[in-house]
DSSP file (Angstrom, degrees, kcal/mol; ACC not computed):
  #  RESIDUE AA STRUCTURE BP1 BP2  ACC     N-H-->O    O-->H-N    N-H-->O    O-->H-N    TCO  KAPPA ALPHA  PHI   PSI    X-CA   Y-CA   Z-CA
    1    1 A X              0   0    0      0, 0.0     3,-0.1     0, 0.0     0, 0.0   0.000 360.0 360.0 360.0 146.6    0.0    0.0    0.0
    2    2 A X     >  -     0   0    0      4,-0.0     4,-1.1     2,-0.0     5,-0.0  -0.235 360.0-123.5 -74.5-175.9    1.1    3.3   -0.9
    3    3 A X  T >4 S+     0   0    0      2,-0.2     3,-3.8     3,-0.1     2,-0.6   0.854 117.4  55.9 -71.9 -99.5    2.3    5.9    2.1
    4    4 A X  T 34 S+     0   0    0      1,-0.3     4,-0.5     2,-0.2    -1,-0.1   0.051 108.5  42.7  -8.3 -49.0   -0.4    8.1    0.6
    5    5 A X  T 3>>S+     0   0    0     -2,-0.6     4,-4.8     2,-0.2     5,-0.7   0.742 113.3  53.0 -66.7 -47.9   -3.1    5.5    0.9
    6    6 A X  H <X5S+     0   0    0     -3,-3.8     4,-1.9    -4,-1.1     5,-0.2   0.999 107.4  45.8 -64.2 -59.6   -2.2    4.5    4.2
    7    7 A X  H  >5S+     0   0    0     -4,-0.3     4,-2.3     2,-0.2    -1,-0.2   0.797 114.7  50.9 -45.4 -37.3   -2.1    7.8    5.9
    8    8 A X  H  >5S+     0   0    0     -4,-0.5     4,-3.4     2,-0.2     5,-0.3   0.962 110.3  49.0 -53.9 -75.7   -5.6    8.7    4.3
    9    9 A X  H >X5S+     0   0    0     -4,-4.8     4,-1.7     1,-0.2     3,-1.1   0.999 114.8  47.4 -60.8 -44.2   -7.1    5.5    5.4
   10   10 A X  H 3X<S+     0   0    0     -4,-1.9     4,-1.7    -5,-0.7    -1,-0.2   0.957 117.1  39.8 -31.8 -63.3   -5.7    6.2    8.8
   11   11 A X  H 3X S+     0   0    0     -4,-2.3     4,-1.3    -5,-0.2    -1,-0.3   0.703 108.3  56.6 -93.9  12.9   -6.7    9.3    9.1
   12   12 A X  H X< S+     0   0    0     -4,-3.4     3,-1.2    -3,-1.1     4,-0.4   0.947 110.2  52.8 -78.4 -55.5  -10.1    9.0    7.5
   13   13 A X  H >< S+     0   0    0     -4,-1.7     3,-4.3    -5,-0.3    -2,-0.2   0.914 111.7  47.1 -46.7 -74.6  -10.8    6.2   10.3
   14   14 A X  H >< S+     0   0    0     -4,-1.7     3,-1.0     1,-0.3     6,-0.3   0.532 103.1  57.2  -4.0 -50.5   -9.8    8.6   12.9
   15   15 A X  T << S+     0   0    0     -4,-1.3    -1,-0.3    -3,-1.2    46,-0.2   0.176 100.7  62.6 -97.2  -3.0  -11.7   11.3   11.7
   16   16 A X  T <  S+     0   0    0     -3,-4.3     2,-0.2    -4,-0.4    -2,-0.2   0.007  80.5 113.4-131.0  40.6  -15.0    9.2   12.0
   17   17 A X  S <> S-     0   0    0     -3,-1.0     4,-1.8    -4,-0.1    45,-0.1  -0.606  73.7-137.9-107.5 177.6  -14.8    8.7   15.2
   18   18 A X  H  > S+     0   0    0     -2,-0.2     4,-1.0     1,-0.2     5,-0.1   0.838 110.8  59.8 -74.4  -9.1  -17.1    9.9   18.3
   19   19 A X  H  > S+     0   0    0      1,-0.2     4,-1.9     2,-0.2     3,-0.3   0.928 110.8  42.4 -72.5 -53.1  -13.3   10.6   20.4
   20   20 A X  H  > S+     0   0    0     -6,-0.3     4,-2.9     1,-0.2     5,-0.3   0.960 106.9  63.8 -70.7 -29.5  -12.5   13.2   17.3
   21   21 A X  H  X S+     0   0    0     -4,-1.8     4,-1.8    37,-0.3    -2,-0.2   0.843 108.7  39.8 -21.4 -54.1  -16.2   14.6   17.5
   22   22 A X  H  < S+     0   0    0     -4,-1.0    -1,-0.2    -3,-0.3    -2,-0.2   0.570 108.0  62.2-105.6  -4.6  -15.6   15.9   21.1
   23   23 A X  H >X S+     0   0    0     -4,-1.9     4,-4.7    -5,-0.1     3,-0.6   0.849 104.3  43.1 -60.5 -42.9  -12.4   17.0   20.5
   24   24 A X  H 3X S+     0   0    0     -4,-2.9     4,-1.5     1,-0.3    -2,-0.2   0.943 112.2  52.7 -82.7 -33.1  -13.2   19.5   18.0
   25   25 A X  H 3X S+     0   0    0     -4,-1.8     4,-0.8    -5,-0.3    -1,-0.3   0.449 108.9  52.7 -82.6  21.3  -16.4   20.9   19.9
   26   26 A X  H <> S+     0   0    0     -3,-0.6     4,-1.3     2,-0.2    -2,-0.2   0.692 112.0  48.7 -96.0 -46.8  -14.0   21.3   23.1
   27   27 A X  H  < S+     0   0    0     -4,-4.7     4,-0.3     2,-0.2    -2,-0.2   0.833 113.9  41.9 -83.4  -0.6  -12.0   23.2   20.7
   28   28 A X  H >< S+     0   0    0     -4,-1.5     3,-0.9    -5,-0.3     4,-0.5   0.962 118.4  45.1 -85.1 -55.9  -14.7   25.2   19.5
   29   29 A X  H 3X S+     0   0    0     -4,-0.8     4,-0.6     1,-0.2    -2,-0.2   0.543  98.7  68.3 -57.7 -12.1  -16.2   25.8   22.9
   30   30 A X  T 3< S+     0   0    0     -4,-1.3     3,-0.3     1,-0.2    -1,-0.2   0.755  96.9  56.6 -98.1 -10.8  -12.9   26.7   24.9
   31   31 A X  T X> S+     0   0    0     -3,-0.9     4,-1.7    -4,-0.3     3,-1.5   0.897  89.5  74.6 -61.6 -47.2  -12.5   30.2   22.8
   32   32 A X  T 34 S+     0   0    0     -4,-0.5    -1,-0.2     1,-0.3    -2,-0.2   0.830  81.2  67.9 -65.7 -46.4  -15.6   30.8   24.0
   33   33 A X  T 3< S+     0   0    0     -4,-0.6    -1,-0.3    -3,-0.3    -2,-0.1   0.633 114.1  26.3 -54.6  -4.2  -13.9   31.6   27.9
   34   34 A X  T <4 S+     0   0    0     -3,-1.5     2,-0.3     1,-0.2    -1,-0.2   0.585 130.3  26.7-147.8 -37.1  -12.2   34.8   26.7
   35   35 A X     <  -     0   0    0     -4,-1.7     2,-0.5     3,-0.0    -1,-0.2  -0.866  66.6-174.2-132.6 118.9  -14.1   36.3   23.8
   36   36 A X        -     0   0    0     -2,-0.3     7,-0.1    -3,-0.1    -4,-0.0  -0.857  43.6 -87.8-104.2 139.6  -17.9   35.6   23.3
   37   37 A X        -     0   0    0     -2,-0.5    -1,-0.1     5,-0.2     6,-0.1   0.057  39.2-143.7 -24.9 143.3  -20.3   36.7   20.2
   38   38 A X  S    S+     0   0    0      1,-0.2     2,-0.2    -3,-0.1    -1,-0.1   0.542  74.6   8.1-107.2  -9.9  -21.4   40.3   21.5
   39   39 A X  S >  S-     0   0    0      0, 0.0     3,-0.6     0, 0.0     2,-0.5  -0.946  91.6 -86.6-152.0 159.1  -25.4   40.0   19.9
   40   40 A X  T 3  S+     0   0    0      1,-0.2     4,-0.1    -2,-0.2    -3,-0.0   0.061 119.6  53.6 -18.2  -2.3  -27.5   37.2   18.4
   41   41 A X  T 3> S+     0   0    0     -2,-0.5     4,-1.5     2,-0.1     3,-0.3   0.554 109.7  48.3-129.7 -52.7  -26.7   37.4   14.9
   42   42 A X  T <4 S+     0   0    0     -3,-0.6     4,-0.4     1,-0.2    -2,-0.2   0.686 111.0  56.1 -80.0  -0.7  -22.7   37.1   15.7
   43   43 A X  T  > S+     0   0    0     -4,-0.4     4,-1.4     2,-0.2    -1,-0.2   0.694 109.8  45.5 -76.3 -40.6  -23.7   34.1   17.9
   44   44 A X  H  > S+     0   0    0     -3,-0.3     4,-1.0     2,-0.2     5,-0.2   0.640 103.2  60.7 -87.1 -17.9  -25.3   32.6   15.1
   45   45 A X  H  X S+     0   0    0     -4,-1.5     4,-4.3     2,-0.2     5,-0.4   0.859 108.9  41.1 -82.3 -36.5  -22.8   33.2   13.0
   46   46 A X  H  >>S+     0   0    0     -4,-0.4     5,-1.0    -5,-0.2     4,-0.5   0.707 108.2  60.7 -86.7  -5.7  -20.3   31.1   15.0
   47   47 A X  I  X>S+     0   0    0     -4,-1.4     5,-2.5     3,-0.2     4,-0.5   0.916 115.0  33.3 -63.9 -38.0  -22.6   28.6   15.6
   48   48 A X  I  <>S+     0   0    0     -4,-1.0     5,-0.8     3,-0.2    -2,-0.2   0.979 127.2  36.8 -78.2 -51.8  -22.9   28.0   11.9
   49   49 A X  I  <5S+     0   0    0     -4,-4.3     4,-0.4    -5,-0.2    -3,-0.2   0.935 130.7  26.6 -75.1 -34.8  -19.2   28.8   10.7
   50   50 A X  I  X5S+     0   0    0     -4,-0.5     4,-0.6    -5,-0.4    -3,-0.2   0.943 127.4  24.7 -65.7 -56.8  -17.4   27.0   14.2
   51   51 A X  I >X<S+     0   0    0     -5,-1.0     4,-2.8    -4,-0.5     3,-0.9   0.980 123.4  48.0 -97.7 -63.2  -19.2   24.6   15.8
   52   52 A X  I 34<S+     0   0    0     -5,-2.5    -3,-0.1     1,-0.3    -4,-0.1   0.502 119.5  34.9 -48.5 -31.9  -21.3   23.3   13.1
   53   53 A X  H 34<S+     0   0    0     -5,-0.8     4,-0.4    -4,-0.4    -1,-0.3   0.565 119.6  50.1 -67.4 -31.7  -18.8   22.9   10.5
   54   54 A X  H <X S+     0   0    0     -3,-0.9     4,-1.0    -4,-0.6     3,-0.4   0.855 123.2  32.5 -67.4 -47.1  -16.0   21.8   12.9
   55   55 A X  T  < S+     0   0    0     -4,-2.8    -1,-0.2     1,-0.2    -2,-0.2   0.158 110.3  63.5 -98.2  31.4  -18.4   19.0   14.7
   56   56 A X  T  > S+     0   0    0     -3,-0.3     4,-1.6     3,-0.1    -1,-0.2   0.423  94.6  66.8-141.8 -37.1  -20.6   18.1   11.2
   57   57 A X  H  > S+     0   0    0     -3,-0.4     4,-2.7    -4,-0.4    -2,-0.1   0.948 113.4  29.3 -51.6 -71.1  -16.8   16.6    9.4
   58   58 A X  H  X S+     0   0    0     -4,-1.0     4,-0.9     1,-0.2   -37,-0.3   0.703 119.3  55.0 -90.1  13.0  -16.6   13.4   12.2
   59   59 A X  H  > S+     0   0    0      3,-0.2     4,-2.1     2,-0.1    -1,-0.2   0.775 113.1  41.4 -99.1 -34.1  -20.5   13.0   12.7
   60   60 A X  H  < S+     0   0    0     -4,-1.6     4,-0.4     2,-0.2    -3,-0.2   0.930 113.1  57.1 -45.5 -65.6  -20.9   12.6    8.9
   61   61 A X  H  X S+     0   0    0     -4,-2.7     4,-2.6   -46,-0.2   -45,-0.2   0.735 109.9  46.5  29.3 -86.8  -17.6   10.3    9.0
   62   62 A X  H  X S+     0   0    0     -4,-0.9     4,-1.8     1,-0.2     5,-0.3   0.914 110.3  45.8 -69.8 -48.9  -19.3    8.1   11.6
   63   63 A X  H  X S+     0   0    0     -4,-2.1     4,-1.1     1,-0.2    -1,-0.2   0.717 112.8  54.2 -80.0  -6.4  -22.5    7.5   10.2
   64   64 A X  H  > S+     0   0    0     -4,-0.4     4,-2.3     2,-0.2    -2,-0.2   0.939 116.7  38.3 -51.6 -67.3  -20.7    6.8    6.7
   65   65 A X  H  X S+     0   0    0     -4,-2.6     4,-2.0     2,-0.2    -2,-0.2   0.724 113.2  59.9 -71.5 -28.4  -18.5    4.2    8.3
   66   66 A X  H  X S+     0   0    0     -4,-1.8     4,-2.6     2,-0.2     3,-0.5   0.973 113.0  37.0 -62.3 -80.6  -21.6    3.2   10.3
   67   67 A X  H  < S+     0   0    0     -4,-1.1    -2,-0.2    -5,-0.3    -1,-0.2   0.807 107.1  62.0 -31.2 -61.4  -23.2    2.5    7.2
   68   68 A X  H >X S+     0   0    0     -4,-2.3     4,-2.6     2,-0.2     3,-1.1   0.859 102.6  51.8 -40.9 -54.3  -20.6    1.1    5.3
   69   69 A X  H 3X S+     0   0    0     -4,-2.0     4,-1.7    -3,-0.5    -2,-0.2   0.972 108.0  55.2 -77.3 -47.8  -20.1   -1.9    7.7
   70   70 A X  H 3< S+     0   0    0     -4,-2.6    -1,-0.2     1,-0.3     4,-0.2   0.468 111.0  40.2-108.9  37.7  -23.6   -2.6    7.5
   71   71 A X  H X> S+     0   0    0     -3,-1.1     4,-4.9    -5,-0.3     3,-0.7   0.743 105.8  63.3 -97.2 -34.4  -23.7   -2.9    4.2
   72   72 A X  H 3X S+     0   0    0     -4,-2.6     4,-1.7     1,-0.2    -2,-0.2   0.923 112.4  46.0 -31.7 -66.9  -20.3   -4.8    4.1
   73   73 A X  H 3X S+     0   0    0     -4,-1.7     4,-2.2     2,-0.2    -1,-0.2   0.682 111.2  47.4 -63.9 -35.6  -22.4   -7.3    6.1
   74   74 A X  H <> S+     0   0    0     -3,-0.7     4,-1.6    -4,-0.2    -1,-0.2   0.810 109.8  53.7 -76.7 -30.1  -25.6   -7.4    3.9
   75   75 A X  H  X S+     0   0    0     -4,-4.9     4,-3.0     2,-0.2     5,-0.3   0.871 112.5  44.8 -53.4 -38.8  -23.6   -7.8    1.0
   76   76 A X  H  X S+     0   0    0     -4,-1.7     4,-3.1    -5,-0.4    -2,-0.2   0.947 112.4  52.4 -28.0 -87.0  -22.1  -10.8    2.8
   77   77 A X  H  < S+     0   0    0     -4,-2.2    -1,-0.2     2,-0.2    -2,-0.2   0.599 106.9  46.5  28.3 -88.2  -25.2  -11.9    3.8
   78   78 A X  H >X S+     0   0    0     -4,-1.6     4,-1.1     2,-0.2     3,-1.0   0.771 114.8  53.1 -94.8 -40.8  -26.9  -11.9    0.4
   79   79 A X  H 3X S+     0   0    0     -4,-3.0     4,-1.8     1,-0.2     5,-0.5   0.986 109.4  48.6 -61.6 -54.1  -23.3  -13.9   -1.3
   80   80 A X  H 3X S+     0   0    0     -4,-3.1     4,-0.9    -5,-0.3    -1,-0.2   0.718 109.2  48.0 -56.1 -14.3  -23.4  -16.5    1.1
   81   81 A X  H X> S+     0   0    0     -3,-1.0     4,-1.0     2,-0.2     3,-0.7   0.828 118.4  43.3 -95.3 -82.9  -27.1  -17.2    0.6
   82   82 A X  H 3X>S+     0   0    0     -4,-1.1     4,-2.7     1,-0.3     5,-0.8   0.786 110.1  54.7  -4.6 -83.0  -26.3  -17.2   -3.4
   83   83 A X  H >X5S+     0   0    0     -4,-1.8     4,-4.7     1,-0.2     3,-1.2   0.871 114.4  46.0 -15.1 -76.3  -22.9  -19.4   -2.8
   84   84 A X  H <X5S+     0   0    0     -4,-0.9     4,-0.9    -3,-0.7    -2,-0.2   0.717 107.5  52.9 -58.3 -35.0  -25.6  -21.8   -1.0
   85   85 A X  H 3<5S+     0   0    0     -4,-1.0     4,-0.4    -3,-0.3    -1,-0.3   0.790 109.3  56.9 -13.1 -72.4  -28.3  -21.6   -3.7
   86   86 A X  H <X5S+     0   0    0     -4,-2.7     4,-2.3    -3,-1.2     5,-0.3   0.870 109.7  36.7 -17.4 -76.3  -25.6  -22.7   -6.0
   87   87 A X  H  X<S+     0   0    0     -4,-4.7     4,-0.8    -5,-0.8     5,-0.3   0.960 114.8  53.7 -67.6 -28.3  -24.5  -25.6   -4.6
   88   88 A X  H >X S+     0   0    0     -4,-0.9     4,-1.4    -5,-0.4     3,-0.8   0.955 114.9  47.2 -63.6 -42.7  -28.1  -26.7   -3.5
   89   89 A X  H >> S+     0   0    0     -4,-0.4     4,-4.1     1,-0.3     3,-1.5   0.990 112.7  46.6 -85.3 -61.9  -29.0  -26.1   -7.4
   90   90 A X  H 3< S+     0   0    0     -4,-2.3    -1,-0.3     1,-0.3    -2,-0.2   0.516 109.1  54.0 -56.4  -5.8  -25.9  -28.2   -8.8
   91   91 A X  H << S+     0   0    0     -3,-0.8     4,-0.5    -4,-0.8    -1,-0.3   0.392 112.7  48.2-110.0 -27.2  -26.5  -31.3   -6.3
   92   92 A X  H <X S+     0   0    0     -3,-1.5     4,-2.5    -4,-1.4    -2,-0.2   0.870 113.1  44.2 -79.5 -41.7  -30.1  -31.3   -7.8
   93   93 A X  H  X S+     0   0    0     -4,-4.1     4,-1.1    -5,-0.3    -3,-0.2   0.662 107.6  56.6 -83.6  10.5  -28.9  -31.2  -11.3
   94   94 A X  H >> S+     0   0    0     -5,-0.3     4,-1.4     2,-0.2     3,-0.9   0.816 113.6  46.5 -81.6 -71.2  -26.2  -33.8  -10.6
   95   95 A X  H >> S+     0   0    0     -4,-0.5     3,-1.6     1,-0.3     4,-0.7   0.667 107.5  51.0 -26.7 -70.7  -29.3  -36.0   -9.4
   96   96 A X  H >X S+     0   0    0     -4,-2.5     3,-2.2     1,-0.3     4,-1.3   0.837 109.8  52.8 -74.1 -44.2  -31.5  -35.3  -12.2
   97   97 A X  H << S+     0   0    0     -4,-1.1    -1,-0.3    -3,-0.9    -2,-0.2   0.896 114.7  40.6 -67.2 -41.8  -28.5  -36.3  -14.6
   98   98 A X  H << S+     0   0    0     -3,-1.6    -1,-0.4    -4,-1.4    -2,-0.3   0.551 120.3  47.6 -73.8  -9.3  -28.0  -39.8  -12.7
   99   99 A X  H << S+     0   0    0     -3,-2.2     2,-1.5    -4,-0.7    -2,-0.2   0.923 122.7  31.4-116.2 -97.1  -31.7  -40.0  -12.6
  100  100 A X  S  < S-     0   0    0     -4,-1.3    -2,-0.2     2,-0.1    18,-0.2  -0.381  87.3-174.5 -44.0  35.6  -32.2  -39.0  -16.4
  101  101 A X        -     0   0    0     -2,-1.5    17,-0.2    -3,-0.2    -2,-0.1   0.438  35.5-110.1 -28.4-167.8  -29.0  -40.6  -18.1
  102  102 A X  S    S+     0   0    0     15,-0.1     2,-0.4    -4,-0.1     3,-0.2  -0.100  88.5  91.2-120.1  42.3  -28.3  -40.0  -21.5
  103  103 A X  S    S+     0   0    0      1,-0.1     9,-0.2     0, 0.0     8,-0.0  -0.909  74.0  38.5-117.3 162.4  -28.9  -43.5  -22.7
  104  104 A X  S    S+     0   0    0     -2,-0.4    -1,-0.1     1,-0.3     8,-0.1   0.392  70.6 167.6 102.9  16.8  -32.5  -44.9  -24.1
  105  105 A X        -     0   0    0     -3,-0.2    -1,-0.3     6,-0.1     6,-0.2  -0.319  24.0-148.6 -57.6 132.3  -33.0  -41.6  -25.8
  106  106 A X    >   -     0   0    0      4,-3.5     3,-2.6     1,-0.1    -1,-0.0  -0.433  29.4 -96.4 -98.7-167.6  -36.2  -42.5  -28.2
  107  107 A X  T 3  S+     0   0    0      1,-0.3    -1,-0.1    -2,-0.2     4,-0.1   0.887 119.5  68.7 -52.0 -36.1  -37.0  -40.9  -31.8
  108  108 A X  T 3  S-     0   0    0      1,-0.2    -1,-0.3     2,-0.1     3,-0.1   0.622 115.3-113.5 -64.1 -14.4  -39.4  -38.5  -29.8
  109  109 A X  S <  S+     0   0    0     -3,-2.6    -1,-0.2     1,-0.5    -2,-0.1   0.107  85.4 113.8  97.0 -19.3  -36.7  -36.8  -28.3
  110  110 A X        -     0   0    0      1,-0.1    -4,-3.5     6,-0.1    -1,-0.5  -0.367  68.6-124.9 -81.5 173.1  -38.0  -38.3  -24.7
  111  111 A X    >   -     0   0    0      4,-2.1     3,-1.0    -6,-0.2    -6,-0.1  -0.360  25.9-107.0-104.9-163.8  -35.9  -40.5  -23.2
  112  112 A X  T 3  S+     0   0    0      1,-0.3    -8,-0.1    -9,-0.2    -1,-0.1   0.735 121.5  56.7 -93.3 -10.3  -37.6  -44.0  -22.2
  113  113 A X  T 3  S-     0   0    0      2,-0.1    -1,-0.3     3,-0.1     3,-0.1  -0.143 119.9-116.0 -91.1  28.7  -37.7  -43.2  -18.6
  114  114 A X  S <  S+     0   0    0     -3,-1.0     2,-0.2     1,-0.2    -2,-0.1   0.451  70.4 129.9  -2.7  34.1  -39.8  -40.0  -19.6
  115  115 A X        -     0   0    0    -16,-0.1    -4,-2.1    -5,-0.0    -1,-0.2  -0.567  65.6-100.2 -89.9-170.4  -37.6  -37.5  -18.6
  116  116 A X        -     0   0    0     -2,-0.2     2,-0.2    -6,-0.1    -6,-0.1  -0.338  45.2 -98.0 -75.1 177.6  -36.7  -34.7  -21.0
  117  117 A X        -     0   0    0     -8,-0.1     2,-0.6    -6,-0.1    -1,-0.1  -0.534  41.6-101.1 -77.3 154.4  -33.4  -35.0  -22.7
  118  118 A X        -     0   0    0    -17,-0.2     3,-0.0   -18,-0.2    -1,-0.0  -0.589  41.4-101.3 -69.7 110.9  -30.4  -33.0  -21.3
  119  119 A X        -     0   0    0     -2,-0.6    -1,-0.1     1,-0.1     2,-0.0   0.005  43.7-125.0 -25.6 131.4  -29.5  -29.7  -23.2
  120  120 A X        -     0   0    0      1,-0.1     2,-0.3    -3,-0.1    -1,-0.1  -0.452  32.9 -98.1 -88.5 168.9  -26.5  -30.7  -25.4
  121  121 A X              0   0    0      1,-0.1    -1,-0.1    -3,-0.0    -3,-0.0  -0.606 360.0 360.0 -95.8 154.9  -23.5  -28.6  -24.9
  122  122 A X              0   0    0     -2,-0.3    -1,-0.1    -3,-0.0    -2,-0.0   0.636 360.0 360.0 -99.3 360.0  -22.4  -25.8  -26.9
C-alpha cells in the first residue's frame, strides 16, 4: 500500500470517530472563555461557521462508516445465501442427470424413462 493511501485511510478512520467529535467541539467551545459573540446574529454566525462545520466533518464520518459496515455485512449476507443456492441447485442437477442418463433416448426426443433430454452442450 502506498504511504499516501495509508495515511488517508488512517486518518479518514480517525476522523470518523465519536473521540475526534468531542475534541473539536471542546476546541470550538474553549475560545468561548475569553471572547464571546457580542449579539445574536454574531452568535449565530459562529454557531454556523465554528461549531457546526467543525463538529458536522466526524459526525458525517461516523454515520458513513456506520453505514458502510452494515452494508459490508448485507452484502455478505446476500453472497453466502447465493454461494448456498448454487450448490443446493448443482447437487439437484447432478441428481436429475443420474436420474435421467443419456442413454435410451427415443425418436421423440424423450428418453424411455420419460424425462426430458439433457441440453447438449455448446
Amino acid at each position: 500500500m502506498k504511504l499516501n493511501d495509508l495515511i488517508a485511510d488512517r486518518l479518514a478512520t480517525w476522523l470518523s470517530t465519536m473521540a475526534c467529535f468531542w475534541i473539536i467541539v471542546t476546541m470550538c467551545l474553549i475560545p468561548l472563555f475569553w471572547d464571546q459573540p457580542r449579539d445574536a446574529m454574531a452568535w449565530l454566525l459562529w454557531s454556523e461557521s465554528i461549531l457546526f462545520q467543525g463538529a458536522a466533518l466526524p459526525v458525517l464520518a461516523f454515520v458513513a462508516r456506520k453505514e458502510g459496515n452494515r452494508q459490508t455485512t448485507l452484502l455478505q449476507v446476500t453472497h453466502d445465501i447465493a454461494v448456498q443456492e448454487r450448490k443446493m441447485m448443482m447437487e439437484e442437477l447432478a441428481l436429475i442427470k443420474k436420474i435421467c442418463g443419456a442413454e435410451g433416448i427415443t425418436v421423440n426426443g424423450e428418453k424411455e424413462n420419460g424425462c426430458p433430454p439433457m441440453p447438449k452442450k455448446n
